[in-house]
N, C-alpha and C positions, 0 to 999 in steps of 0.2 A: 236574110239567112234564116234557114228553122230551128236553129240555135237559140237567137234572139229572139220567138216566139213563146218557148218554152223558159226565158229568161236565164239564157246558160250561155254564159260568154268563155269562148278559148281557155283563158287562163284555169278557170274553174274546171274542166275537164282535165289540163293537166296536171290539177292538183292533185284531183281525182284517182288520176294514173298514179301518180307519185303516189300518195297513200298503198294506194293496192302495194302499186312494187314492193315498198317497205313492207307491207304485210306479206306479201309471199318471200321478203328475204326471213322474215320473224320462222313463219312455219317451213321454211328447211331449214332453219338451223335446229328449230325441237325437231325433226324428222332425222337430223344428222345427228343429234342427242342422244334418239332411240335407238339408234343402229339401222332405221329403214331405210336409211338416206347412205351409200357408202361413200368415205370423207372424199375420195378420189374425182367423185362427182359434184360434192358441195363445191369441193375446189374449185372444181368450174366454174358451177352455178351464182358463187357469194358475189364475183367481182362484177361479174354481168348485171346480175342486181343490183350491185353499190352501182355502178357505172350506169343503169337504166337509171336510178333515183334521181343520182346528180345532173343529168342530162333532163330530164322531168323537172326538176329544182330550178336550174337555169332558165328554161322554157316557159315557165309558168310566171318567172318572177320578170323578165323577157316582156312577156304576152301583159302583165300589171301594170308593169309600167310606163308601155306604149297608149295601154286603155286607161291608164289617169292621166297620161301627158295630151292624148286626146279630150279628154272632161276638161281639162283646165286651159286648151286650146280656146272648148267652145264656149265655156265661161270667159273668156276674155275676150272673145270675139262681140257676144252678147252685151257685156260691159260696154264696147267700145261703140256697137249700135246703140243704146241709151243712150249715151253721153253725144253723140252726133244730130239723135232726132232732138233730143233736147235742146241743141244748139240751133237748128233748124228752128222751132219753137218759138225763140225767143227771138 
């Protein structure tokens, strides 16, 4: 993948996203603050945002810990080929 090139695995993207979302719920609500934002429209926009976070939160946390259940997959994988050549070995 050119994900993995650039050392950027799934999860970390979604985090990514998640942060932004949270920052774009931050700046309308100072916009809905000043009056630039009308609240009719916030009311839209807050739950959509809470709702993209949580759905990003999930995914990310999701996407973590497929990719440690995977490392510790292949950590125990690798264990169990030592322990066999070594048996082999002897």
């Amino acid at each position: 993948m050119p994900l993995e090139s650039l050392r950027l695995k799934p999860h970390h993207i979604a985090g990514a996203a998640c942060g932004l979302d949270a920052l774009a719920l931050l700046s309308a609500t100072g916009y809905c603050e000043t009056g630039a934002l009308p609240l009719g429209l916030y009311a839209v926009l807050a739950p959509v945002l809470l709702l993209g976070g949580v759905i990003l939160y999930q995914l990310t946390m999701r996407l973590y810990r497929d990719d440690r259940r995977r490392q510790r997959r292949a950590e125990r994988v690798s264990r169990l080929d030592k322990i066999q050549e070594r048996r082999k070995a002897q």
